[in-house]
C-alpha positions in Angstrom: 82.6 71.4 161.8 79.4 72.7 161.4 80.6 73.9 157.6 81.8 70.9 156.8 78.6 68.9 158.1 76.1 71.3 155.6 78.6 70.3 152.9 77.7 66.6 153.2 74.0 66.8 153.9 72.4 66.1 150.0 70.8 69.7 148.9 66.9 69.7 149.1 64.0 72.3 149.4 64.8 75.6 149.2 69.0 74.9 149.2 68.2 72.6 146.3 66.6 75.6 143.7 69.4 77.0 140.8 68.6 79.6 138.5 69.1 76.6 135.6 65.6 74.9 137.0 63.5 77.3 135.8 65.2 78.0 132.1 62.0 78.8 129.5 59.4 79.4 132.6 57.3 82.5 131.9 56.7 85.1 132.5 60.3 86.3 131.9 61.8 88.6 134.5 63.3 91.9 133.4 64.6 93.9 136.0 64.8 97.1 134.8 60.7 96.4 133.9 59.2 94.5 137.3 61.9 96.5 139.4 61.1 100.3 137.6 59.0 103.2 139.5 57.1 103.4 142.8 56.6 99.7 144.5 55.5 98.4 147.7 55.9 95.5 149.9 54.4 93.8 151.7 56.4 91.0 154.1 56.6 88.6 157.5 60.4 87.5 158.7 59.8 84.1 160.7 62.5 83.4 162.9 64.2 80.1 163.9 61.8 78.4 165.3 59.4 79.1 162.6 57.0 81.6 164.1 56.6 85.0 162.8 58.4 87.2 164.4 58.0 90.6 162.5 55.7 92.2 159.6 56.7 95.3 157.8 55.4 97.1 154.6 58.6 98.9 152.4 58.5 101.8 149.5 60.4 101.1 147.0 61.2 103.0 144.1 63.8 101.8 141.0 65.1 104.6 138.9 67.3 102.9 136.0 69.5 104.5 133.4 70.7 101.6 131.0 71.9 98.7 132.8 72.1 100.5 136.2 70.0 101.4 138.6 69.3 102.7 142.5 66.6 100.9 143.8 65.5 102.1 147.7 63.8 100.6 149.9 62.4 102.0 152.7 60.9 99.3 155.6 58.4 100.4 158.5 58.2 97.4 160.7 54.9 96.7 162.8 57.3 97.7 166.3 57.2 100.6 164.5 60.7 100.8 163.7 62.1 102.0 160.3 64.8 100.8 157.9 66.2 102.7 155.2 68.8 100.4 152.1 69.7 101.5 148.9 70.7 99.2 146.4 73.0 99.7 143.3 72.1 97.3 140.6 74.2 96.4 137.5 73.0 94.5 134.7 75.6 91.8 133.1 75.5 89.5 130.4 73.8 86.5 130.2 71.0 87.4 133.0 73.2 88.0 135.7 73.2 91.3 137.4 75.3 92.6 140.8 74.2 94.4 143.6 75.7 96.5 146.4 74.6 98.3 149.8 75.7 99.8 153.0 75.1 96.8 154.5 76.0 94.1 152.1 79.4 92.9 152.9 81.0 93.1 149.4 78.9 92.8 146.4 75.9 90.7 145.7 75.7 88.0 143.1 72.8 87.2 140.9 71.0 85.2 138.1 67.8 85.9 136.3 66.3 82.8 134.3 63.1 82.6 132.8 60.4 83.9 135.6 62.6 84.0 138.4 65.9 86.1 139.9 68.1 84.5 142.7 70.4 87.1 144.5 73.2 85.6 147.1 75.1 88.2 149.5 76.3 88.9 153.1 74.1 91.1 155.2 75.3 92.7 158.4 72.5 93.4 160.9 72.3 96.8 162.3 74.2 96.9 166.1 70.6 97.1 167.8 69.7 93.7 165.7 72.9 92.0 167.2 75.6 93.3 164.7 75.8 89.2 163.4 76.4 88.6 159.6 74.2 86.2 157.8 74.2 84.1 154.4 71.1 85.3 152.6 70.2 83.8 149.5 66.8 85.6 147.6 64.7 84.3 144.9 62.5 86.4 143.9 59.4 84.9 141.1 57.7 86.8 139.0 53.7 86.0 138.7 51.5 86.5 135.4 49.9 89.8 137.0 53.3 91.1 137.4 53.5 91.1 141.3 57.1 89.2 142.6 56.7 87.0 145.2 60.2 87.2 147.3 61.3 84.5 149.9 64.4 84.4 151.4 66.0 82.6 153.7 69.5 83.8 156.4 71.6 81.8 157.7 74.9 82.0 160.0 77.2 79.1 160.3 74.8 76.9 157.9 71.8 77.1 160.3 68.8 79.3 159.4 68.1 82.1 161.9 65.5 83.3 159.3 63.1 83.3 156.5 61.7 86.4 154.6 58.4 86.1 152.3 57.0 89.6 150.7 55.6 90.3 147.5 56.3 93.2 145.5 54.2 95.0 143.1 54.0 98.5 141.3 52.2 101.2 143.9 48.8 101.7 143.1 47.7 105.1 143.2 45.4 106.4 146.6 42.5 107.0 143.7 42.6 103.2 142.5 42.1 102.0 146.1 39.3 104.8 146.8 37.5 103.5 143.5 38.0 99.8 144.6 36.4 100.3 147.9 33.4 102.5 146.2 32.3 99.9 144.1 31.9 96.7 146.7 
């Protein structure tokens, strides 16, 4: 019923986004360029009711050989907990790449058009997050400094259970941060 209902509601805010909206917006995304070396980032997951209900930071590092790549992620929460996923990207024709994890339920699907990538998948939560598996749909948009700003949003049966928003951008060196601070 609850399927069925989604089906009929008209599609707007996030829901309503495709890849084709954004056709000739700049700056293009590459992946194996934003997506390439050491990264970090930075994130809150609100839950259902809107309200922030976790922060974490995640290394990442993408290592790519031709279309391919292993990107990892690795996610310390503000509990304190950790998270470890690696990802196995494949670049397609046409902008549209795959993905796979441990805990991806089959393969992710995704579309890169102008400034912006959209990934959809199934995610199964760890057994200490309640074992449930969620619709997520990602869309990731690349800003003119190069930082992505990433906002997803899960949902289970057609209701939302939870929003992601992080940004990624290329690690900055201990040095850079150091020389920032020196100089204010």
């Amino acid at each position: 019923m609850l399927r069925s209902f989604s089906k009929i509601l008209p599609r707007i805010g996030f829901a309503a986004q495709r890849p084709s909206d954004y056709v000739g917006s700049g700056p293009d995304f590459f992946l194996p360029q934003q997506l390439d070396g050491d990264l970090i980032s930075e994130g809150l997951i609100y839950g259902p009711t809107g309200r922030v209900v976790s922060r974490f930071v995640a290394d990442m590092r993408g290592d790519w050989t031709g279309p391919t790549a292993r990107l990892t992620e690795d996610f310390t929460f503000a509990s304190g907990t950790t998270q470890h996923r690696a990802w196995a990207l494949q670049l397609k024709e046409n902008g549209a790449f795959t993905a796979t994890a441990p805990d991806i339920i089959g393969q992710a699907h995704g579309q890169i058009e102008g400034a912006t990538a959209r990934m959809t998948y199934r995610l199964r939560l760890s057994e200490d997050a309640g074992g449930h598996v969620l619709n997520v749909v990602d869309w990731m948009y690349l800003l003119d400094n190069g930082t992505i700003l990433n906002r997803s949003q899960m949902r289970k049966f057609g209701i939302k259970v939870a929003e992601l928003v992080a940004t990624i951008r290329p690690a900055q060196p201990v040095a850079y941060h150091a020389t920032a601070l020196a100089g204010q």
